[in-house]
Phi, psi and omega in degrees: 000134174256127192241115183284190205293124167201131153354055141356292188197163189222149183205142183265149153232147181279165170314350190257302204317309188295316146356271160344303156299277177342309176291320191276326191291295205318296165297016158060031145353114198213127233246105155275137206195139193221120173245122168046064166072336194305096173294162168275155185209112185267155186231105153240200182208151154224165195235155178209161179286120194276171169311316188252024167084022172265151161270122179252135190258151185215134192262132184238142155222130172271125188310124160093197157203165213261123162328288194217188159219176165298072186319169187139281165298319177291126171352168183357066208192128184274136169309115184096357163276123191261136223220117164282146185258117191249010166204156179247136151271138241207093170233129165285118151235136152221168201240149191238151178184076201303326185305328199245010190177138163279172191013250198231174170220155163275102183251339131217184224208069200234119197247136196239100156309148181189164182228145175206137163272120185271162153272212038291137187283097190097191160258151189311113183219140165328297194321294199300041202251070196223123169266000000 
């Protein structure tokens, strides 16, 4: 089942708490997450020029993910802003094999980080959770 972005839970944090964050992105804080032993793993990619001058892309993964980052580089985003990654897109990959085990394993676990500035539509009510 595929589910797009919804509302869980909503917490106000106070200057120390946001303090706090700031310090852990700044130290490069990194958010571990485990499903059936399978740890999370973000996947990037970097690329480089081979000898005969082609671009080669080469695929990597990092245990976890980074709580937040550094604003600056990234598109709409201010220099010196500590910025949360307040949603994960969240891919299962898994395997079926009715010969050998009944119903699925999970064979990987990759988690894709992001910051999105929310609105809410109206005011904040339990009932009321349409950003």
């Amino acid at each position: 089942m595929i589910e797009s972005c919804k509302v869980l839970c909503r917490k106000q944090y106070g200057k120390e708490d946001l303090k706090h964050f700031e310090k852990r992105i700044k130290e490069e804080y990194r958010v571990n997450w485990i499903i059936d032993n399978m740890p999370a793993a973000t996947k990037f990619y970097t690329q480089e020029v081979d000898a005969n001058g082609d671009l080669q892309y080469q695929t990597h993964y990092e245990k976890g993910y980074a709580l937040g980052f550094m604003g600056g580089e990234a598109p709409l985003t201010e220099a010196g802003v500590a910025y949360v990654n307040n949603h994960i897109r969240i891919h299962l990959h898994f395997h079926e094999n009715p010969e050998s085990f009944v119903g699925y394993r999970i064979v990987g676990f990759e988690v894709e980080p992001f910051s999105v500035k929310h609105e809410i539509d109206g005011e904040w009510k339990e009932t009321n959770k349409k950003l």
